[in-house]
N, C-alpha and C positions, 0 to 999 in steps of 0.2 A: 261946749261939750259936743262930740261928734255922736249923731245917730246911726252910726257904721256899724252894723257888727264886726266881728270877724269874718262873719262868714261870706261878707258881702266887699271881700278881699276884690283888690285889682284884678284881673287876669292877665293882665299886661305883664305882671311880672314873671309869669310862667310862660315860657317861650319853647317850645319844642323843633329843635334845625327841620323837622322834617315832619310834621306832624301825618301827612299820607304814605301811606309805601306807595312805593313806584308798582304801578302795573307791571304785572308779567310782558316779557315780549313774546311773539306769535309761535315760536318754538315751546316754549313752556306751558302756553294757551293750548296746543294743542296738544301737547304731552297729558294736560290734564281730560281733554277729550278722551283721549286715545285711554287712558284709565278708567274715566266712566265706560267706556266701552267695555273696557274686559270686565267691568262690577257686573255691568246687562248681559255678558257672556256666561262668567263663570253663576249667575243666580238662576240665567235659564238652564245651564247642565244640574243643578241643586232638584230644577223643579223637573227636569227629564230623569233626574235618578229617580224621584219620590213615582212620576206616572209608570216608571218601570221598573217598579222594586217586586211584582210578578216574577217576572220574569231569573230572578239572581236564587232562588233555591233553586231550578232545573239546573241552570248554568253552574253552580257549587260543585251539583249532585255529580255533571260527568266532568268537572276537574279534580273532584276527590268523588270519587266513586265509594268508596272504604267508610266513609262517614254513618254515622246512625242518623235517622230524619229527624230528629228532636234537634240534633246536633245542626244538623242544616239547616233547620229553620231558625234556629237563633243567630248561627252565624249569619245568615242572609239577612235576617233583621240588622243585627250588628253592621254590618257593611253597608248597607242602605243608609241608617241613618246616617253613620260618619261621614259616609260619601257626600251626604247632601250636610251636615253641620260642616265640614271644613270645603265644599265650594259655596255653602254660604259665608261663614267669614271671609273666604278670599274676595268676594266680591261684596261683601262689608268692607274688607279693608282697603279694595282698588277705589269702594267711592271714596272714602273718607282720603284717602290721596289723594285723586284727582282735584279735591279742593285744598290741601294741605299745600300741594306744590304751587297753590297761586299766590302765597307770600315768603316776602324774600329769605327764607329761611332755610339756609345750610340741612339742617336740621331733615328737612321735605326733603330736599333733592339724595340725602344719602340714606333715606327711608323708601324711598319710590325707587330709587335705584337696588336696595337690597331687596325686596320684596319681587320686584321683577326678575333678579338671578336668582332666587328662589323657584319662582314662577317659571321658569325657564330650563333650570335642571330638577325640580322637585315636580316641575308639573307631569313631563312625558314617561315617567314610572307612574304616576297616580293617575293618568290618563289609561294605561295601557292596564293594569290593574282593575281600573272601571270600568272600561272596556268586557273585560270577561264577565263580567257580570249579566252586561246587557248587551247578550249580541244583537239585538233587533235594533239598537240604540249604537252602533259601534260608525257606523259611518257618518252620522252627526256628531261623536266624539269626536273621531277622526278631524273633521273638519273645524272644530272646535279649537282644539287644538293647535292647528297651523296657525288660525288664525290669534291665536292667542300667541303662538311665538314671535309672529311677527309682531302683535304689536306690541309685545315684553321688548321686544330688541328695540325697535323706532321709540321707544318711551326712555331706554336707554340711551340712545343715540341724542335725542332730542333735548335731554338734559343737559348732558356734555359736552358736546360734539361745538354749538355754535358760541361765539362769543358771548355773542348778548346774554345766552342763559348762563354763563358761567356769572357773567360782571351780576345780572338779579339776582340772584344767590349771595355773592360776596358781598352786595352791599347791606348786609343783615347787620352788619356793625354800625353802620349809618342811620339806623332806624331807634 
């Protein structure tokens, strides 16, 4: 009589073709940098709207002049926060990409790729919008910004563009 349980099964007989994913190659590796980047970009304009949320009732007051102050303080409340709740998600969602694209999955690369063409026509309308809010804060947008388009485009680029990151990607069926 065997003292085997079951549970104390072969492992032998479970054989996995590939049991590691393949490392990202150095294009992907960086794509994923270049993501944390804009996480640490878009969370510091999150925490420059909350240091300059002073400043967005005046700014309201002589874009809508016509306003009642009750009116203007709420709105300026209202715009404050969301400014800073959706460039905190974005830069929630740029880290969680940034580690998302380093397994081989289709999946990553056409998530990281949509959220950067988002990023990239959705950003410079809610950039230029927040902007008015806080002129004392407008040339650190400004600069924010560029930097954030170039590296939405290079994170783009860098997905697609070289072989090797196209073949890590497709090999998700191998996994």
């Amino acid at each position: 009589m065997s003292t085997m349980s079951p549970f104390d099964a072969d492992d032998s007989l479970y054989t996995h073709p590939n049991p590691v994913p393949p490392s990202p190659p150095p294009a992907v590796s960086t794509a994923g940098a270049m993501l944390w980047a804009l996480a640490a970009l878009h969370a510091g304009v999150a925490v420059l709207i909350v240091l300059n949320r002073g400043d967005a009732p005046a700014a309201l007051l002589t874009l809508q002049p016509d306003l009642p102050e009750a009116a203007v303080a709420g709105l300026a409340f209202t715009r404050v926060v969301g400014g800073a709740v959706i460039y905190g998600a974005a830069a929630g969602t740029f880290f969680w990409l940034g580690m998302a694209i380093r397994r081989p999955q289709i999946v990553g690369q056409w998530l990281a790729t949509g959220v950067c063409v988002l990023g990239l026509l959705g950003g410079l309308v809610w950039a230029a919008s927040t902007a008015q809010l806080m002129p004392n804060a407008q040339s650190s947008l400004t600069i924010e910004r560029q930097v954030s388009l170039a590296l939405e485009l290079l994170v783009i680029v860098l997905l697609w563009a070289p072989r090797r990151s196209r073949r890590f990607f497709a090999s998700e069926s191998m996994i």
